[in-house]
Backbone as XML, in Angstrom:
<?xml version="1.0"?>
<chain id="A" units="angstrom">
  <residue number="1" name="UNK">
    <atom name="N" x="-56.478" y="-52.934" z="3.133"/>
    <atom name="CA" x="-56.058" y="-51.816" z="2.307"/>
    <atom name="C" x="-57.027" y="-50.648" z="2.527"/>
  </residue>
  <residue number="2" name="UNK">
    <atom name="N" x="-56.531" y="-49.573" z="2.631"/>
    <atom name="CA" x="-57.612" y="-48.081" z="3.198"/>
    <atom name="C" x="-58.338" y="-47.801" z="2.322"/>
  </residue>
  <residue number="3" name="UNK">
    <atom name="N" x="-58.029" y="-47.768" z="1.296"/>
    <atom name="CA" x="-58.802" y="-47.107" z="-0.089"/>
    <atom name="C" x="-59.784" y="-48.433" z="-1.348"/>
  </residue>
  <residue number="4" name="UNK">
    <atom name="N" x="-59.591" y="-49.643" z="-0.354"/>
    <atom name="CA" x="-60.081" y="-50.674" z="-1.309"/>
    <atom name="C" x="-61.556" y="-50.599" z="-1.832"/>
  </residue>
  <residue number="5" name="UNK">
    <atom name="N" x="-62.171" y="-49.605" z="-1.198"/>
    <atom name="CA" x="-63.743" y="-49.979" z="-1.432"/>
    <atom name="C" x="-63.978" y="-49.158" z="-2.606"/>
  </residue>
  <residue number="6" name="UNK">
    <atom name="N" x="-62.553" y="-47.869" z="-2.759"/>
    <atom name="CA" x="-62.491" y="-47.005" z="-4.212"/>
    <atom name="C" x="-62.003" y="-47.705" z="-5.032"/>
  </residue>
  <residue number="7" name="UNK">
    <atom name="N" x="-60.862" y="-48.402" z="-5.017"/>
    <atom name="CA" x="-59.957" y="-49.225" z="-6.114"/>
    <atom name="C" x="-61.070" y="-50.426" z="-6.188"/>
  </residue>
  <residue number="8" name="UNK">
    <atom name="N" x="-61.929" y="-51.031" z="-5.706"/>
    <atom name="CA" x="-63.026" y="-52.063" z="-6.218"/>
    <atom name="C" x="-64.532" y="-51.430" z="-6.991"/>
  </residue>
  <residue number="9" name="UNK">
    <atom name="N" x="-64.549" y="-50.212" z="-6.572"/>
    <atom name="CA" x="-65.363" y="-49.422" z="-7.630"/>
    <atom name="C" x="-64.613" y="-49.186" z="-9.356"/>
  </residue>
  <residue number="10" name="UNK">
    <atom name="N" x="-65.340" y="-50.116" z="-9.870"/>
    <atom name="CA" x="-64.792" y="-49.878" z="-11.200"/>
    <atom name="C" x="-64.460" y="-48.620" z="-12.001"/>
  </residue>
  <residue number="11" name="UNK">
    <atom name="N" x="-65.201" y="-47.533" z="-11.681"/>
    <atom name="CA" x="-65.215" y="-46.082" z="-12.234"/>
    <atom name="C" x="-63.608" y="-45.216" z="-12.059"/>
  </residue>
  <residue number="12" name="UNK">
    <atom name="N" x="-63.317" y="-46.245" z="-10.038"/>
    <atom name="CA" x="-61.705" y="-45.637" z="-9.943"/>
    <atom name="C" x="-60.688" y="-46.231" z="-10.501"/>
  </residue>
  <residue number="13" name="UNK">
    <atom name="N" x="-60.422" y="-47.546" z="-9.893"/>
    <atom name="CA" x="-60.234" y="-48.272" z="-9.752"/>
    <atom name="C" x="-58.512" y="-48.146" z="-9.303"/>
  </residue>
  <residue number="14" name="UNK">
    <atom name="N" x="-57.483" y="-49.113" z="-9.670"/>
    <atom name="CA" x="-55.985" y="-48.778" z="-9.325"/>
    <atom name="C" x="-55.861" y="-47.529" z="-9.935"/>
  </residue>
  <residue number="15" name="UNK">
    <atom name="N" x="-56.119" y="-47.677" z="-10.545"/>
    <atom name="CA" x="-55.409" y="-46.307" z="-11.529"/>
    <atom name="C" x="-55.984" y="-45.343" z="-11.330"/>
  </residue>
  <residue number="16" name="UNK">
    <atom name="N" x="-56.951" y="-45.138" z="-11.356"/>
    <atom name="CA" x="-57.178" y="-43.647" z="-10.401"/>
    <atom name="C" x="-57.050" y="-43.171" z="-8.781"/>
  </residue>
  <residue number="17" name="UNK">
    <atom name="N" x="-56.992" y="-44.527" z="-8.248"/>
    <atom name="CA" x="-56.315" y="-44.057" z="-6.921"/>
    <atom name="C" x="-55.217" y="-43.685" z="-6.747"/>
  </residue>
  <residue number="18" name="UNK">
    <atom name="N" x="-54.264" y="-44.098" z="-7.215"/>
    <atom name="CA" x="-53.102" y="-43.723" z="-7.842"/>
    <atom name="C" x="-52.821" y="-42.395" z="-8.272"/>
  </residue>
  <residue number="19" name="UNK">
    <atom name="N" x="-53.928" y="-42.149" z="-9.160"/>
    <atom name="CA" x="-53.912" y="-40.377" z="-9.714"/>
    <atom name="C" x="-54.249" y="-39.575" z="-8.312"/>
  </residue>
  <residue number="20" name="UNK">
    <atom name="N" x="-55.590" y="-40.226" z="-7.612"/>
    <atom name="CA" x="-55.728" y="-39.165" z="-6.092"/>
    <atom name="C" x="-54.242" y="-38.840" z="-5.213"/>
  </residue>
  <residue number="21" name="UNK">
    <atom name="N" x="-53.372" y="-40.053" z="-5.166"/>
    <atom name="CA" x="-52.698" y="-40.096" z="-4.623"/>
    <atom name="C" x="-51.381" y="-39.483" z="-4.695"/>
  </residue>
  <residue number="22" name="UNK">
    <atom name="N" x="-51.281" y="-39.004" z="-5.788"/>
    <atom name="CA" x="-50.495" y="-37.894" z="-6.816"/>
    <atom name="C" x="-50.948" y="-36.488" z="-7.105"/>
  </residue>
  <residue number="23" name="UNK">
    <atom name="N" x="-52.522" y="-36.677" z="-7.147"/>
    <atom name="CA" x="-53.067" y="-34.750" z="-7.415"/>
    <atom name="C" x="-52.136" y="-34.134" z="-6.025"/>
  </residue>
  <residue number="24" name="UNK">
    <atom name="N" x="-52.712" y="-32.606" z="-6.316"/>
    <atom name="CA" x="-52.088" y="-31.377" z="-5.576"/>
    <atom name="C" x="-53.474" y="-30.605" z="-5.757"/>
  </residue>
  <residue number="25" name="UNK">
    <atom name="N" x="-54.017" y="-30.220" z="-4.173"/>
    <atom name="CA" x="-55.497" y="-29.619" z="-4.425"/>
    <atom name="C" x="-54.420" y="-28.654" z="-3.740"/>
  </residue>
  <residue number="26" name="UNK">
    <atom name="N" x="-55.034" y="-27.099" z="-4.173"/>
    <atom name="CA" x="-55.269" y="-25.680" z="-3.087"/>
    <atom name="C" x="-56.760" y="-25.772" z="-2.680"/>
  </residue>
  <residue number="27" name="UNK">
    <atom name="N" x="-56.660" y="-25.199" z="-1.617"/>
    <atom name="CA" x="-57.984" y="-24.907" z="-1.151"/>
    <atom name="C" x="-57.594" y="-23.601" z="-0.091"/>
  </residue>
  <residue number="28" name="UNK">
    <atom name="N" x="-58.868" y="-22.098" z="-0.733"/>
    <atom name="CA" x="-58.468" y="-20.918" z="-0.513"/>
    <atom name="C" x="-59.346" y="-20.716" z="0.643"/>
  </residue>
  <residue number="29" name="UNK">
    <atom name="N" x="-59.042" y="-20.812" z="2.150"/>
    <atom name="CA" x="-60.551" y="-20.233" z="2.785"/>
    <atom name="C" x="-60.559" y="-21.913" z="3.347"/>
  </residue>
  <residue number="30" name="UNK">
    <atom name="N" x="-60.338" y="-21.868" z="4.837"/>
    <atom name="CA" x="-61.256" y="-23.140" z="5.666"/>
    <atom name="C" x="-61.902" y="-22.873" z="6.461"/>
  </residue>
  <residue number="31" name="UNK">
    <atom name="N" x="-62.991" y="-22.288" z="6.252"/>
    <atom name="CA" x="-64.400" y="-22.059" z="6.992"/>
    <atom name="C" x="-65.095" y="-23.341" z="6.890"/>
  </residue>
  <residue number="32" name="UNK">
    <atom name="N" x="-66.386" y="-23.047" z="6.776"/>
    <atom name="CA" x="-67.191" y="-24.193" z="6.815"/>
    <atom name="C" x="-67.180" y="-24.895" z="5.461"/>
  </residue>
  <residue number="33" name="UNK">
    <atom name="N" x="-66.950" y="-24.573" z="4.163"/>
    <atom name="CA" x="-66.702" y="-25.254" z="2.979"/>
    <atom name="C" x="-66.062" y="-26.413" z="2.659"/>
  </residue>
  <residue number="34" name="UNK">
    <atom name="N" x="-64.508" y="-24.759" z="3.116"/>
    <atom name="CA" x="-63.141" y="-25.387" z="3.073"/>
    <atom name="C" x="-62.857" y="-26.413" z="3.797"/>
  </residue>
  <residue number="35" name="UNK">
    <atom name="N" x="-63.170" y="-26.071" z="4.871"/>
    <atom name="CA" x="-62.782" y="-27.116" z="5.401"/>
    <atom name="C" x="-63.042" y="-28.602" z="5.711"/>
  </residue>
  <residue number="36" name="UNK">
    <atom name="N" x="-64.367" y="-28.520" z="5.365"/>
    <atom name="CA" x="-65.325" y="-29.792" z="4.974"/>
    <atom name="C" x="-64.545" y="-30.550" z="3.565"/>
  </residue>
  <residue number="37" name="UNK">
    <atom name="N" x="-64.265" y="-29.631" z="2.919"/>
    <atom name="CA" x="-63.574" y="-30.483" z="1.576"/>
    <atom name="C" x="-62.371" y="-30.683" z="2.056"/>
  </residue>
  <residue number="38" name="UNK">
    <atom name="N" x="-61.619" y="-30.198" z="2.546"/>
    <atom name="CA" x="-60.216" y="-30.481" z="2.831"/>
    <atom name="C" x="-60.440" y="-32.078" z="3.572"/>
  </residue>
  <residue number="39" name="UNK">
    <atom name="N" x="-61.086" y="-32.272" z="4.490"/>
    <atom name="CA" x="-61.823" y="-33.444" z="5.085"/>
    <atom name="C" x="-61.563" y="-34.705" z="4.193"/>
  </residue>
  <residue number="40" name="UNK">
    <atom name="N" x="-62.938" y="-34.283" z="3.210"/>
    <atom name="CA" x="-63.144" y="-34.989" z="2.096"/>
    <atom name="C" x="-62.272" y="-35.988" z="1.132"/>
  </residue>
  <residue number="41" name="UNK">
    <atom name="N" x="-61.549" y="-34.851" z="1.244"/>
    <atom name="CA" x="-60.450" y="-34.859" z="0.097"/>
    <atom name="C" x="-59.148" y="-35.992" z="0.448"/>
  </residue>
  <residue number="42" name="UNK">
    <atom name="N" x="-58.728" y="-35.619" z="2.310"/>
    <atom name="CA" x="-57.645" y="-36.195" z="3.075"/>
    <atom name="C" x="-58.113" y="-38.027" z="3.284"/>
  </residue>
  <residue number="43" name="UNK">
    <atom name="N" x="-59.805" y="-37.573" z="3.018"/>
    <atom name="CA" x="-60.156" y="-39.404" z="3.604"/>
    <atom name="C" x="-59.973" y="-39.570" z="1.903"/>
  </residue>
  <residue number="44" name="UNK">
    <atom name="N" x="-60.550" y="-39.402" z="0.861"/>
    <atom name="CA" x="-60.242" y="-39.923" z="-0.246"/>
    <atom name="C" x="-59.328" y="-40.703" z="-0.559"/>
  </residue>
  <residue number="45" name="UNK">
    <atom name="N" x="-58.178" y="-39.514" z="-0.351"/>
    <atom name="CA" x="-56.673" y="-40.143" z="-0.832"/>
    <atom name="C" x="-55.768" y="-39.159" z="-1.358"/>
  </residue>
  <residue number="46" name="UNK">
    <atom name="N" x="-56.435" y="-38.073" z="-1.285"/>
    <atom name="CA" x="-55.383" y="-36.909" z="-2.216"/>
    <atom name="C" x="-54.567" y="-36.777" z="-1.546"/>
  </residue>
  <residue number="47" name="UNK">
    <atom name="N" x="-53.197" y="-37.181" z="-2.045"/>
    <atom name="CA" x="-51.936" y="-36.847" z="-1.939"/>
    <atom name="C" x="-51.648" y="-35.675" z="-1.357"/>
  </residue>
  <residue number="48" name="UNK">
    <atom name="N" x="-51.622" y="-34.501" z="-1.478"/>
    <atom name="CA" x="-50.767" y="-33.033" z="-1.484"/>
    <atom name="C" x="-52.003" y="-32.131" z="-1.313"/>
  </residue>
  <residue number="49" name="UNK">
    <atom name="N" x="-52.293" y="-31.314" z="-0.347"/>
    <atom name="CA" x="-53.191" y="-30.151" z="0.199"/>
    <atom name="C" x="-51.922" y="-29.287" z="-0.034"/>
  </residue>
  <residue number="50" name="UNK">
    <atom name="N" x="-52.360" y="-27.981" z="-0.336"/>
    <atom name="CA" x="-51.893" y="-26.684" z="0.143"/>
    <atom name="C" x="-53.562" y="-25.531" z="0.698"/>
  </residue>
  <residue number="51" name="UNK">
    <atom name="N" x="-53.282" y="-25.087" z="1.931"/>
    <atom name="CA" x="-54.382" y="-24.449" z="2.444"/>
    <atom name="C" x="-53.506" y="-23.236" z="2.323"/>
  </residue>
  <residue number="52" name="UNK">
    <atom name="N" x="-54.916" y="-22.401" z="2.794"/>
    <atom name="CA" x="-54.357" y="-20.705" z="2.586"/>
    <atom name="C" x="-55.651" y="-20.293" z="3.386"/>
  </residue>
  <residue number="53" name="UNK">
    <atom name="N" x="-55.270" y="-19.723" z="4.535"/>
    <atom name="CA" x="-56.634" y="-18.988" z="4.950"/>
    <atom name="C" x="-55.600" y="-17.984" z="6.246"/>
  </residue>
  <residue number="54" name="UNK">
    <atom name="N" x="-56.459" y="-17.059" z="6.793"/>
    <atom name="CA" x="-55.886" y="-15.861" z="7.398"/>
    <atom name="C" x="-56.467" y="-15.823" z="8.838"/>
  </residue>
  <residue number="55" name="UNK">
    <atom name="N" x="-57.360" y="-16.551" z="9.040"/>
    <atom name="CA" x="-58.199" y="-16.529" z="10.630"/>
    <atom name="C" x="-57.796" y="-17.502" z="11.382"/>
  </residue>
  <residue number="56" name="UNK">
    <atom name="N" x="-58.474" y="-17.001" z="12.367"/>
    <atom name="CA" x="-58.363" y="-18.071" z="13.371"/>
    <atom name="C" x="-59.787" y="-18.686" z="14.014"/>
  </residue>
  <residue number="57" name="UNK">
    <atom name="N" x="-59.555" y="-19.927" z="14.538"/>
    <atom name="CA" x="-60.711" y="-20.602" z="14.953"/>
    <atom name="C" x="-61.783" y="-19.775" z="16.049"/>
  </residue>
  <residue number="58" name="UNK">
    <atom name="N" x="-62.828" y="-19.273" z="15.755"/>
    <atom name="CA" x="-63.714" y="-18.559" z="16.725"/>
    <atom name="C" x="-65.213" y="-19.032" z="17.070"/>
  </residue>
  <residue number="59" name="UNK">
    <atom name="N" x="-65.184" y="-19.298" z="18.396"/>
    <atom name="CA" x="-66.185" y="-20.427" z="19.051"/>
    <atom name="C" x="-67.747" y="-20.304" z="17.987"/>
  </residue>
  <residue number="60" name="UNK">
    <atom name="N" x="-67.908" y="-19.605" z="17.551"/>
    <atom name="CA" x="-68.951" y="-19.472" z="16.388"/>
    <atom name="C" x="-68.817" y="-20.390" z="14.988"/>
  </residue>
  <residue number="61" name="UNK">
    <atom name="N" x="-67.420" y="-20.622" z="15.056"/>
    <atom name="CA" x="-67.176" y="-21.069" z="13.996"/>
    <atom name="C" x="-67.748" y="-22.571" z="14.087"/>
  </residue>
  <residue number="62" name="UNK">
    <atom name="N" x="-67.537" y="-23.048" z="15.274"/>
    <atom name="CA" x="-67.796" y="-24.530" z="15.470"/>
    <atom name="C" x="-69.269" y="-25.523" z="15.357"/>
  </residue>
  <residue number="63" name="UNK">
    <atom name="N" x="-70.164" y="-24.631" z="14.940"/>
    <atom name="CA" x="-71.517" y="-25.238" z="14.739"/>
    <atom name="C" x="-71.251" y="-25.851" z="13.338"/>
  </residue>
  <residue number="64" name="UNK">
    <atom name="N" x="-70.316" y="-25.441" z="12.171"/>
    <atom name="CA" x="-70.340" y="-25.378" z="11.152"/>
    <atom name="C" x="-69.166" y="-26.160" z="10.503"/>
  </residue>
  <residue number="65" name="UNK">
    <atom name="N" x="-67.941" y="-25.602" z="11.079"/>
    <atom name="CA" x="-66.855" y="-25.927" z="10.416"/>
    <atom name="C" x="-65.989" y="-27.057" z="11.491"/>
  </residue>
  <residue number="66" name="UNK">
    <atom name="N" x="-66.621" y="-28.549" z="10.916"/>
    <atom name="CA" x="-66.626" y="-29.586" z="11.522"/>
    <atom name="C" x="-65.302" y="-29.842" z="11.628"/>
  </residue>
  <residue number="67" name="UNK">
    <atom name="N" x="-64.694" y="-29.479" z="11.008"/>
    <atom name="CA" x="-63.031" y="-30.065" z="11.564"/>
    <atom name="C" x="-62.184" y="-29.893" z="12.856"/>
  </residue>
  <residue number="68" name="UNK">
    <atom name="N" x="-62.869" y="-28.555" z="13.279"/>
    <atom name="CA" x="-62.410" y="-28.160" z="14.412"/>
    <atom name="C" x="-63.204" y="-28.301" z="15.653"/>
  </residue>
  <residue number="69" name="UNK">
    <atom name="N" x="-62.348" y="-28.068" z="17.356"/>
    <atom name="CA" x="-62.697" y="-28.336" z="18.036"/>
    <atom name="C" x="-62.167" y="-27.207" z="18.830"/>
  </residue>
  <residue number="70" name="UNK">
    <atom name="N" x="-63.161" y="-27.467" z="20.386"/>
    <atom name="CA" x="-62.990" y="-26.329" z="21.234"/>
    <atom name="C" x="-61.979" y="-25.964" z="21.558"/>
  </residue>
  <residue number="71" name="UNK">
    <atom name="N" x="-61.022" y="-27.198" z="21.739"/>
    <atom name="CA" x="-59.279" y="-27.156" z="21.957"/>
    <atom name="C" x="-58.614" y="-26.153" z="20.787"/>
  </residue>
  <residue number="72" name="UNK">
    <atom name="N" x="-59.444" y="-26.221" z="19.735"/>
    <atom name="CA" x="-58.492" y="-25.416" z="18.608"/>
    <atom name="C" x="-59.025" y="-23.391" z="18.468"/>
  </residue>
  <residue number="73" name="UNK">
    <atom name="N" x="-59.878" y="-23.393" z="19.414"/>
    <atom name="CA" x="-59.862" y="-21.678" z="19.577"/>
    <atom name="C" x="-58.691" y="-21.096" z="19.543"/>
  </residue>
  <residue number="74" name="UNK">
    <atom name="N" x="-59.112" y="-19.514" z="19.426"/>
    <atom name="CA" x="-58.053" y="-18.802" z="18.907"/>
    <atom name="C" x="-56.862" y="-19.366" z="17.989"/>
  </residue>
  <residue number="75" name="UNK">
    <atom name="N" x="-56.515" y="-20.168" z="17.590"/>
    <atom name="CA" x="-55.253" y="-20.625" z="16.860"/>
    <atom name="C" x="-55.630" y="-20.535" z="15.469"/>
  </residue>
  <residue number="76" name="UNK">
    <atom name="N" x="-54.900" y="-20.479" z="15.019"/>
    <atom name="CA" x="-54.896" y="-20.127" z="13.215"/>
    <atom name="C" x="-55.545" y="-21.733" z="12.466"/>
  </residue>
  <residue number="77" name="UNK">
    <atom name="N" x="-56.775" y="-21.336" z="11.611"/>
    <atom name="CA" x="-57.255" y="-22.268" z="11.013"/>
    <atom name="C" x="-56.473" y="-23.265" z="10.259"/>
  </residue>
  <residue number="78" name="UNK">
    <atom name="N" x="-55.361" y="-23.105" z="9.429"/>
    <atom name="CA" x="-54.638" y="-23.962" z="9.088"/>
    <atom name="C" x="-53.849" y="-24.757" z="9.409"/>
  </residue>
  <residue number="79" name="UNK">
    <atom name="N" x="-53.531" y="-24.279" z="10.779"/>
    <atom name="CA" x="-52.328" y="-25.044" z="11.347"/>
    <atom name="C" x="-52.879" y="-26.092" z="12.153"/>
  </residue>
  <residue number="80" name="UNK">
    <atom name="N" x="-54.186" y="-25.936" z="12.451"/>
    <atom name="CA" x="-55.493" y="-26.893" z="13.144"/>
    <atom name="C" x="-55.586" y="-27.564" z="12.187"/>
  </residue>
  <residue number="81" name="UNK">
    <atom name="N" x="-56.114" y="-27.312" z="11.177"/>
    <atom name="CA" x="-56.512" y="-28.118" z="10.275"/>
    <atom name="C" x="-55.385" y="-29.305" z="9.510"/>
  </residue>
  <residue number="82" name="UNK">
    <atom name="N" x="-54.210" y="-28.695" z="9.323"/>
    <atom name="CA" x="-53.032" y="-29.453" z="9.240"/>
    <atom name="C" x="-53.371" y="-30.546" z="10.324"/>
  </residue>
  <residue number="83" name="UNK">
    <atom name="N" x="-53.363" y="-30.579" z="12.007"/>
    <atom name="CA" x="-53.260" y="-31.587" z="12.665"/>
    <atom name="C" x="-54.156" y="-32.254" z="12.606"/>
  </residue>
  <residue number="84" name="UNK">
    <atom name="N" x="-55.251" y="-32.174" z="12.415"/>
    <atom name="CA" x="-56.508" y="-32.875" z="12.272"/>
    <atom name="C" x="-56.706" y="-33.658" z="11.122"/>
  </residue>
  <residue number="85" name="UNK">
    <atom name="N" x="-56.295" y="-33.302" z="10.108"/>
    <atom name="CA" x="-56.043" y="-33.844" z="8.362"/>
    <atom name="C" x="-55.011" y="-34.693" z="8.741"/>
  </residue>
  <residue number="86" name="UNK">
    <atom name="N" x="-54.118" y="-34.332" z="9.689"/>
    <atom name="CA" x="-52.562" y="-35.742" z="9.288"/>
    <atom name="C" x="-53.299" y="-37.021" z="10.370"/>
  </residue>
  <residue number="87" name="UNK">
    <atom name="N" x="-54.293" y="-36.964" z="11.232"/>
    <atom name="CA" x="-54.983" y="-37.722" z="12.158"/>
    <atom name="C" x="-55.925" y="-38.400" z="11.329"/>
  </residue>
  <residue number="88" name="UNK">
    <atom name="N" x="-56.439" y="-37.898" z="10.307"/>
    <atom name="CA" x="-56.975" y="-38.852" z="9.300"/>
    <atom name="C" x="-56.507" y="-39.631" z="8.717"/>
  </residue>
  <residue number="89" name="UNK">
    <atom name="N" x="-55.596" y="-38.625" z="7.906"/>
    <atom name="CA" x="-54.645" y="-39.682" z="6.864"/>
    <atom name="C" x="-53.162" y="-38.820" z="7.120"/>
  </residue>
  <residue number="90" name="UNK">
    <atom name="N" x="-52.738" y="-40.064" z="7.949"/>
    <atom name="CA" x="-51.082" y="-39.544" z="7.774"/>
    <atom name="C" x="-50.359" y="-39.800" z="7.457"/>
  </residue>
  <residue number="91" name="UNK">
    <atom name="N" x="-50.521" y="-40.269" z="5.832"/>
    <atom name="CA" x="-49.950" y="-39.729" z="4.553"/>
    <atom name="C" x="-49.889" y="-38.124" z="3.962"/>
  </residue>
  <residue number="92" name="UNK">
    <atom name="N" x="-51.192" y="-37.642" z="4.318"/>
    <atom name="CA" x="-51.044" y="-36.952" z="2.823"/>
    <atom name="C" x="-50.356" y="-35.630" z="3.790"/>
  </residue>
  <residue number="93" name="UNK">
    <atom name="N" x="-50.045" y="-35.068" z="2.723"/>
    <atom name="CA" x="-48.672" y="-33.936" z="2.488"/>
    <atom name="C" x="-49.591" y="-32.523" z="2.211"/>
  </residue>
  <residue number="94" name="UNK">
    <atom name="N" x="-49.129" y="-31.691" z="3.575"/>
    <atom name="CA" x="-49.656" y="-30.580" z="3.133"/>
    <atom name="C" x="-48.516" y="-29.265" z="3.534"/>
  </residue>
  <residue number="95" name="UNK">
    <atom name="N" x="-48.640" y="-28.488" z="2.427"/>
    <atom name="CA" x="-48.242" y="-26.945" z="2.693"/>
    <atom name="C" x="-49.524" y="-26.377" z="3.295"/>
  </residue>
  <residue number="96" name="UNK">
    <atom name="N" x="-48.727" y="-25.154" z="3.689"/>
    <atom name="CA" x="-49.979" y="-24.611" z="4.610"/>
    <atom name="C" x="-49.399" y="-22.817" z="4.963"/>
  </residue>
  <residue number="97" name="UNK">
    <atom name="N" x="-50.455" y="-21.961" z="4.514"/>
    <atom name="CA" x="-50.375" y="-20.431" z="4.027"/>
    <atom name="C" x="-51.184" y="-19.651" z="5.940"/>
  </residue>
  <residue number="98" name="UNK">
    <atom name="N" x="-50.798" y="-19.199" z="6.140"/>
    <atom name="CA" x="-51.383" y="-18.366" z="7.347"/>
    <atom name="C" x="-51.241" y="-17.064" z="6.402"/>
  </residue>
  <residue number="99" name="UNK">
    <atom name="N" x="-51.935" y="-16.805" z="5.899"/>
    <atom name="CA" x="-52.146" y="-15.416" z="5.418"/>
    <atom name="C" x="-52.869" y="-15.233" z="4.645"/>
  </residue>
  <residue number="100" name="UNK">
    <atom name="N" x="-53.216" y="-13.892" z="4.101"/>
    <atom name="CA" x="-54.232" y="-13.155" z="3.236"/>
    <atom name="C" x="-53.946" y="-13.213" z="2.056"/>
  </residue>
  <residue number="101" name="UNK">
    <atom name="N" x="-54.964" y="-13.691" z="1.091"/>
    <atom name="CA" x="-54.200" y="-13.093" z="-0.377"/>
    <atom name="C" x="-55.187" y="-12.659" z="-1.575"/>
  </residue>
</chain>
């Protein structure tokens, strides 16, 4: 089972994996933060991402913002990050914003 070492921590246990597996995170901005939590979040168990960011991957970016790779230059941060998040866990369910807001 993927998530057993959370559901055997008493603090989660079924029932709160269950709730991860049901939340809905936004996350505004996948730079080096964002995108580290988006990470985070996809190995956890959270159900439902919606990202929102406006750039694109730029070879500077990559010392920092571990999700991405050299293959993913120039291309829009979210739509990278979408493929890389469903390669973790491909379950979880994401919308995904290419734009400014």
């Amino acid at each position: 089972m993927r998530f057993l070492r959370q559901i055997i921590f008493e603090k989660i246990g079924k029932e709160g994996q269950d709730k991860l597996e049901k939340s809905r995170v936004c996350i505004i901005g996948l730079g080096a933060t964002g995108s580290r939590t988006a990470e985070l979040l996809a190995r956890a168990g959270v159900g439902n991402l919606v990202l929102i960011d406006r750039d694109v991957i730029e070879l500077s970016n990559l010392q920092r913002q571990t999700l991405y790779t050299e293959e993913d230059l120039n291309l829009p941060k979210v739509i990278q990050a979408e493929k890389h998040l469903k390669k973790i866990n491909s379950k979880i369910r994401i919308k995904y914003f290419f734009k400014d807001i």
